[in-house]
C-alpha positions as a Python dict, from the first residue, in 0.01 Angstrom:
ca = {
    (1, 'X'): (0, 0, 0),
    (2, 'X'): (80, -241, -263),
    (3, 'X'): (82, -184, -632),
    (4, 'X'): (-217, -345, -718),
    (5, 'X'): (-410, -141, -486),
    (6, 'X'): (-319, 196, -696),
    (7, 'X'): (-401, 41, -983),
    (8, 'X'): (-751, -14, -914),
    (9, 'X'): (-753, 346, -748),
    (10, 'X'): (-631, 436, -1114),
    (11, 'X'): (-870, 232, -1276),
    (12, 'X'): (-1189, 357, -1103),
    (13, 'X'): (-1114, 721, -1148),
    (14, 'X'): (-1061, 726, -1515),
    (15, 'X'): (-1407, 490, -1583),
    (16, 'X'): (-1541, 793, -1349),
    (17, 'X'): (-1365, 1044, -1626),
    (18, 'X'): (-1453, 856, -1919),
    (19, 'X'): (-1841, 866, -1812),
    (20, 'X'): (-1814, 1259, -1729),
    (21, 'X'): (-1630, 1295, -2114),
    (22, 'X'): (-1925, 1092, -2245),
    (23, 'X'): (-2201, 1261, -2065),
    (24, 'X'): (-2078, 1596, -2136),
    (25, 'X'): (-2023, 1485, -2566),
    (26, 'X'): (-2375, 1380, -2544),
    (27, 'X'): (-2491, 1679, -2399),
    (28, 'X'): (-2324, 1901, -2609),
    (29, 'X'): (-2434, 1691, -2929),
    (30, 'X'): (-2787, 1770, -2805),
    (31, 'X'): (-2772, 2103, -2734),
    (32, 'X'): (-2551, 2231, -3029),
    (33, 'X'): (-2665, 2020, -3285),
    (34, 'X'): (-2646, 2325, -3545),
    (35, 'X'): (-2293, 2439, -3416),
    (36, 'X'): (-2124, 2109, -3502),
    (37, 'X'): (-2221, 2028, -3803),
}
């Protein structure tokens, strides 16, 4: 498998970790709005 390949393996699993990071800061800003402030 050639180096470019991983890369793009690399690439789509952190844009699907950056979108559960997001997802889970919005939901907490939502739900704890009191907590953080």
């Amino acid at each position: 498998m050639s180096n470019r390949r991983y890369i793009e393996i690399i690439a789509d699993i952190f844009r699907v970790v950056i979108d559960i990071f997001e997802k889970s800061l919005i939901y907490l800003a939502g739900n704890l709005p009191g907590y953080l402030s």
